[in-house]
C-alpha positions, 0 to 999 in steps of 0.5 A: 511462448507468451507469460502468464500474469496470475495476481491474487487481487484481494492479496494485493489490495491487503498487502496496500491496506498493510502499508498505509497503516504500517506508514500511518503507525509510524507516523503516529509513533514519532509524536509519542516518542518525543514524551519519553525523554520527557518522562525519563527526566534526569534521576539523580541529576544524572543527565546520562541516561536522558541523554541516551534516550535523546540520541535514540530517539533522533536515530530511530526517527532518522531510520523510521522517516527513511523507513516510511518513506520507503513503505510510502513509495512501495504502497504508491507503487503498488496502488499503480499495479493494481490501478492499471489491473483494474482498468484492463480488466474493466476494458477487456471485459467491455470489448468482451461484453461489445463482441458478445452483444454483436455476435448476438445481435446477427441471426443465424442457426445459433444466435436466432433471436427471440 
């Protein structure tokens, strides 16, 4: 028995608008992120809380570039999906609407023409 394929197309393509802004965010964050060392200074002259703020920052931008490129490659993947969907949905309707018009286009009983 065949399987059926049932893809929510508006769903998919909300899904693919998510992850270019969620990868657009990230890429924006890591420029304002490099401010907060910045602005921590060094209070006291105590270079341990900047410090601090320093090795967060180089370990979230570790994590955020493997992060995004991950939501890159899922984004790319899922825009391949619903390419392919599109084109076949766009090629049946065509042999549908072929097959319709030739039917039509022979007289008989149901499809006399006018």
């Amino acid at each position: 028995m065949p399987g059926k394929i049932w893809l929510n197309m508006q769903d998919l393509r909300d899904v693919q608008s998510g992850l270019k802004t969620a990868v657009d965010e990230f890429a924006a964050v890591a420029d304002r992120n490099e401010d907060v060392a910045a602005s921590v200074g060094v209070p006291f002259d105590n270079h341990d809380l900047k410090n601090k703020v320093e090795d967060f920052e180089k370990d979230w931008n570790d994590n955020r570039a493997e992060l995004s490129d991950g939501l890159g490659k899922l984004r790319e993947h899922l825009h391949d999906i619903i390419t392919a969907y599109d084109d076949y949905d766009a090629n049946l309707a065509s042999q549908l609407e072929t097959s319709e018009h030739e039917a039509l286009s022979q007289g008989g009983r149901d499809n006399t023409p006018v």
